[in-house]
One Martini backbone bead per residue (centre of mass of N, CA, C, O) as a GRO file, in nm:
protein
  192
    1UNK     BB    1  -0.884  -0.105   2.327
    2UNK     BB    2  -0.919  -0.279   2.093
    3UNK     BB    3  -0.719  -0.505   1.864
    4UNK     BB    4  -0.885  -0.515   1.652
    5UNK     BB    5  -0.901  -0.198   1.608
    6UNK     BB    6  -0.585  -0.223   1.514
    7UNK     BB    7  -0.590  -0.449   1.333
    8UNK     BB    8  -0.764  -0.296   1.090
    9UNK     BB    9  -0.612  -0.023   1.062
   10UNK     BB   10  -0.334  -0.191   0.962
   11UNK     BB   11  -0.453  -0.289   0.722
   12UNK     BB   12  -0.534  -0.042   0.572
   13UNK     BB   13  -0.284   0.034   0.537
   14UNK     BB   14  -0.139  -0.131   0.409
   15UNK     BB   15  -0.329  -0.161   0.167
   16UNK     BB   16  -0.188   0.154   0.121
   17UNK     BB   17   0.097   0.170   0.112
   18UNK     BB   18   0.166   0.091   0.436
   19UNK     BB   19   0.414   0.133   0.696
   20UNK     BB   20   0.413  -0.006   1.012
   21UNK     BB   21   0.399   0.055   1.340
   22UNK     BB   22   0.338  -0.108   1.651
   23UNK     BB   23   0.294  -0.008   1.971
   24UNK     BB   24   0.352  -0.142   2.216
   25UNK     BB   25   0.247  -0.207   2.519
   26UNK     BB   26   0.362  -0.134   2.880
   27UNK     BB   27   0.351  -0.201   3.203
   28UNK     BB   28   0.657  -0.087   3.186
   29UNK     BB   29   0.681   0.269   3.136
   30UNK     BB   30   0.949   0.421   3.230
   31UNK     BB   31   1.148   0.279   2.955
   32UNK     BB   32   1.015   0.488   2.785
   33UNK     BB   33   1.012   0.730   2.611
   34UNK     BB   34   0.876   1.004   2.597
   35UNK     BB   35   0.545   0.935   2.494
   36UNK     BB   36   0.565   0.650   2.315
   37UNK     BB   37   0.253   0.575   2.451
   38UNK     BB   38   0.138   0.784   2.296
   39UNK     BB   39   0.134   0.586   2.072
   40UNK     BB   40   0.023   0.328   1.808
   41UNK     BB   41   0.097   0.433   1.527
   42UNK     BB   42   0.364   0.425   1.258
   43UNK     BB   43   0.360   0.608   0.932
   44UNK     BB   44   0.420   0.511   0.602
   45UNK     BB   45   0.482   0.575   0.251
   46UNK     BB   46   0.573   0.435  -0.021
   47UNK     BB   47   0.455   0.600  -0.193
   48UNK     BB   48   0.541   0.836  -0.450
   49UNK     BB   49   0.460   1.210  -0.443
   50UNK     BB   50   0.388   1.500  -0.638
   51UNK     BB   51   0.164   1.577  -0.426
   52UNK     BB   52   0.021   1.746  -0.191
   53UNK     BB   53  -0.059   1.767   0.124
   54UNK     BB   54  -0.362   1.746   0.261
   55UNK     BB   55  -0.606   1.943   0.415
   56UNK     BB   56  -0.841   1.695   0.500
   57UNK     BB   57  -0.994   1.580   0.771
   58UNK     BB   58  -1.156   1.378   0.605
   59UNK     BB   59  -1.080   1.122   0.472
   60UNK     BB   60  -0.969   0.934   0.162
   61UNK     BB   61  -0.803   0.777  -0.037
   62UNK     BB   62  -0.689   1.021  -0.210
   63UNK     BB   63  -0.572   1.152   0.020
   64UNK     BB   64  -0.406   0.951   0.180
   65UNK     BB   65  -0.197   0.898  -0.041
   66UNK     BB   66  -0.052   1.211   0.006
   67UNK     BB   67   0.057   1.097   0.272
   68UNK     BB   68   0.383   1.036   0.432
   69UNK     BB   69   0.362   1.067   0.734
   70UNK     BB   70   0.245   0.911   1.069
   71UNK     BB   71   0.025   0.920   1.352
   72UNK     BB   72  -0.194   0.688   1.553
   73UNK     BB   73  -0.511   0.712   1.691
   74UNK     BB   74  -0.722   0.462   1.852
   75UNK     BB   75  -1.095   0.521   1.859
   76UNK     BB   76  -1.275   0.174   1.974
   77UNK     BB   77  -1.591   0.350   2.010
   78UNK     BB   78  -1.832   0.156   1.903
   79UNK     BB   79  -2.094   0.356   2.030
   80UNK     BB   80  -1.984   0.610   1.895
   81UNK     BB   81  -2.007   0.927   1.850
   82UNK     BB   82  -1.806   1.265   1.803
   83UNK     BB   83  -1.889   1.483   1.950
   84UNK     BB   84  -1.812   1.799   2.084
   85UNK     BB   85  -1.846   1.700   2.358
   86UNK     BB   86  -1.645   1.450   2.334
   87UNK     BB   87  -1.396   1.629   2.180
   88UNK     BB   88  -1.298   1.815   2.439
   89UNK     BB   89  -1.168   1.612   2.563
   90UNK     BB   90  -0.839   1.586   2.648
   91UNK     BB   91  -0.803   1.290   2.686
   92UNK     BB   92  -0.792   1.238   2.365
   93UNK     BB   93  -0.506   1.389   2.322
   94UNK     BB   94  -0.185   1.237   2.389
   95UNK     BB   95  -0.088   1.228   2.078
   96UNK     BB   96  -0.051   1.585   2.083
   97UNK     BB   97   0.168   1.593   2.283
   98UNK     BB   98   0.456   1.737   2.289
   99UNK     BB   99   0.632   1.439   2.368
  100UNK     BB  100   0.533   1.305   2.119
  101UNK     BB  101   0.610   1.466   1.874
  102UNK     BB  102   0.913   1.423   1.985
  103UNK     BB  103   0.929   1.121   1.924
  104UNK     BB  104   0.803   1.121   1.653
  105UNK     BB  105   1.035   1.269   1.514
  106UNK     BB  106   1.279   1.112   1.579
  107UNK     BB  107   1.189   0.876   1.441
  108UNK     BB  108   1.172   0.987   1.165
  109UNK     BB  109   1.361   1.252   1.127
  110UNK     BB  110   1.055   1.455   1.150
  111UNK     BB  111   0.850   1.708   1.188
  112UNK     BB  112   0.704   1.611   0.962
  113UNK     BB  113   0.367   1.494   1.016
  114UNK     BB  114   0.074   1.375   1.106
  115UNK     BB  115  -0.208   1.340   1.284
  116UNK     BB  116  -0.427   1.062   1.343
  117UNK     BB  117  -0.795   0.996   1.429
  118UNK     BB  118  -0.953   0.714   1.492
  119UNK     BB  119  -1.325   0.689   1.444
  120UNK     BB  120  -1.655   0.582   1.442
  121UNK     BB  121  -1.792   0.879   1.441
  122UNK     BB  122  -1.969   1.166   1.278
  123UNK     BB  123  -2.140   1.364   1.241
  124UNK     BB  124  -2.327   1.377   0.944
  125UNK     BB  125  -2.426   1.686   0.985
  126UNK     BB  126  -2.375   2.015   1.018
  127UNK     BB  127  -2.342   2.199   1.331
  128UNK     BB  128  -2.221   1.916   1.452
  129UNK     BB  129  -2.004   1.859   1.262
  130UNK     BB  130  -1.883   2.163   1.235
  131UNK     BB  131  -1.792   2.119   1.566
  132UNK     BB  132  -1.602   1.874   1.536
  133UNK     BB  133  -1.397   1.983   1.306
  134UNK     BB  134  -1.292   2.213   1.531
  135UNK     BB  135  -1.219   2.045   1.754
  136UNK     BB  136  -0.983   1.891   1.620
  137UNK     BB  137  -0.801   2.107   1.511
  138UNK     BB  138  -0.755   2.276   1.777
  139UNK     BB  139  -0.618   1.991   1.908
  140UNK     BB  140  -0.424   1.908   1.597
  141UNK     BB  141  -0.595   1.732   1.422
  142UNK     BB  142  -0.591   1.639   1.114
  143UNK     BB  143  -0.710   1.322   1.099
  144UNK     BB  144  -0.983   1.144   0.999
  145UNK     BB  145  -1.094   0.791   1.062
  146UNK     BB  146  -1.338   0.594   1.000
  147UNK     BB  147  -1.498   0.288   1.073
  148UNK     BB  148  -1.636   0.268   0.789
  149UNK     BB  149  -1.439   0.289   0.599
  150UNK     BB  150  -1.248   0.086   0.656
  151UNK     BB  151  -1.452  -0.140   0.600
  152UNK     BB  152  -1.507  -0.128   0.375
  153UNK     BB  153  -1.246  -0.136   0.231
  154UNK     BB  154  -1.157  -0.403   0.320
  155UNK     BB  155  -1.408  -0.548   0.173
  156UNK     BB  156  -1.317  -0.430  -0.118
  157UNK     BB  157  -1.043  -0.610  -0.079
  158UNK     BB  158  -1.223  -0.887  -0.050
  159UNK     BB  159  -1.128  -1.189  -0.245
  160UNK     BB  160  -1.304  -1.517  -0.278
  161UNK     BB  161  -1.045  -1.623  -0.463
  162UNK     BB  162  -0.839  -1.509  -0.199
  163UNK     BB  163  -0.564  -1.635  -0.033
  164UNK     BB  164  -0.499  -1.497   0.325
  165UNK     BB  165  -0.261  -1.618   0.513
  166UNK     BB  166  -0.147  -1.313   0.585
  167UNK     BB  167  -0.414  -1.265   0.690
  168UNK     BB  168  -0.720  -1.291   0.917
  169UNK     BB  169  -0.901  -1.051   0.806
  170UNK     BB  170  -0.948  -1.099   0.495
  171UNK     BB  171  -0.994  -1.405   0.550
  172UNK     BB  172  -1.273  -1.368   0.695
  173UNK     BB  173  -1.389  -1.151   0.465
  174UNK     BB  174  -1.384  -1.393   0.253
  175UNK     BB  175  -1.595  -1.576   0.429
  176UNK     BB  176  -1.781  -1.432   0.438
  177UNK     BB  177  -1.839  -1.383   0.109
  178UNK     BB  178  -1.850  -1.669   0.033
  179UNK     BB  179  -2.142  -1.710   0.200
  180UNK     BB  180  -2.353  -1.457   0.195
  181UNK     BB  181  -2.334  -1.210   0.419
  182UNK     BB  182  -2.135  -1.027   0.201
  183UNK     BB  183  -2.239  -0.824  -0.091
  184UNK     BB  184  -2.130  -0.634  -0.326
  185UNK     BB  185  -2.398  -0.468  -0.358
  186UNK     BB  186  -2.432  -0.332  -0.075
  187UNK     BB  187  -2.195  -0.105  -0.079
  188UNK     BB  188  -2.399   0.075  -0.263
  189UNK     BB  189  -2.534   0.109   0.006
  190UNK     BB  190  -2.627   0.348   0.287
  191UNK     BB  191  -2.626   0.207   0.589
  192UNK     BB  192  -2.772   0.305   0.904
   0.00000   0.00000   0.00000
């Protein structure tokens, strides 16, 4: 997986905040405790909320919001749908095995936590979609976010008039936006 996708996800929570810890990936991981290599993000959310949480598979903002920490796995396979035959791979789950579980209760210091796995896209609709969205349940998945939804909320958050000196994501998309390469009138139509 490419870091431009993870550094993508890293920032669309941050501003909705959330404070993230990224998991460094090491050569050398014997000496990382079990589990803790199969976990890409873990995220806390900072807002004070009495809605419970959420039990809507694929977020939106307003699901988001509900959520109080988690775990995130992100499969930057931008070229992929990912269809119930993709999705059946146990290859996909290793952040949702016991000993990842386990280290992620300690870390948070609870085992109440989200397990959310970011990914290009899923069918559209009908009975591919949802038998997607049944083997994603089945393997533990709580929630699923998109990188199309990822991306506009990213590009809708980023103001032409705003230097963003401390995130080079932002400022990218604000210099795309300030060129006139991304008008915000495009965002209200669903492009194929």
């Amino acid at each position: 997986m490419s870091d431009v996708s993870l550094q993508l996800v890293r920032e669309f929570f941050e501003l909705n905040n959330f404070t993230v810890l990224m998991k460094r990936k090491h050569q050398l991981q014997k000496y990382d405790p079990e589990g803790e290599q199969n976990i890409e993000l873990l995220i806390t959310n900072l807002s004070e909320t009495d809605v419970p949480e959420t039990d809507q598979l694929v977020l939106d903002l307003e699901s988001l919001a509900t959520l109080r920490r988690g775990i995130v796995d992100v499969k930057g396979w931008h070229t992929e749908i990912f269809y119930p035959s993709l999705l059946e791979r146990d290859a996909l789950y290793s952040f949702v095995r016991r000993e990842t579980l386990e280290y992620a209760g300690r870390a948070f210091g609870s085992d109440q936590f989200s397990k959310i796995m970011v990914l290009s896209e899923l069918p559209k609709s009908g009975p591919m979609r949802a038998r997607s969205e049944e083997v994603l349940k089945e393997k533990g998945v709580d929630h699923v976010l998109e990188f199309r939804f990822i991306l506009r909320t990213l590009v809708s958050r980023a103001h032409v008039n705003n230097n963003y000196t401390e995130s080079d994501t932002l400022q990218m998309l604000r210099l795309v936006k300030r060129y006139g390469l991304i008008r915000d009138s495009q965002m209200e139509f669903d492009f194929p």
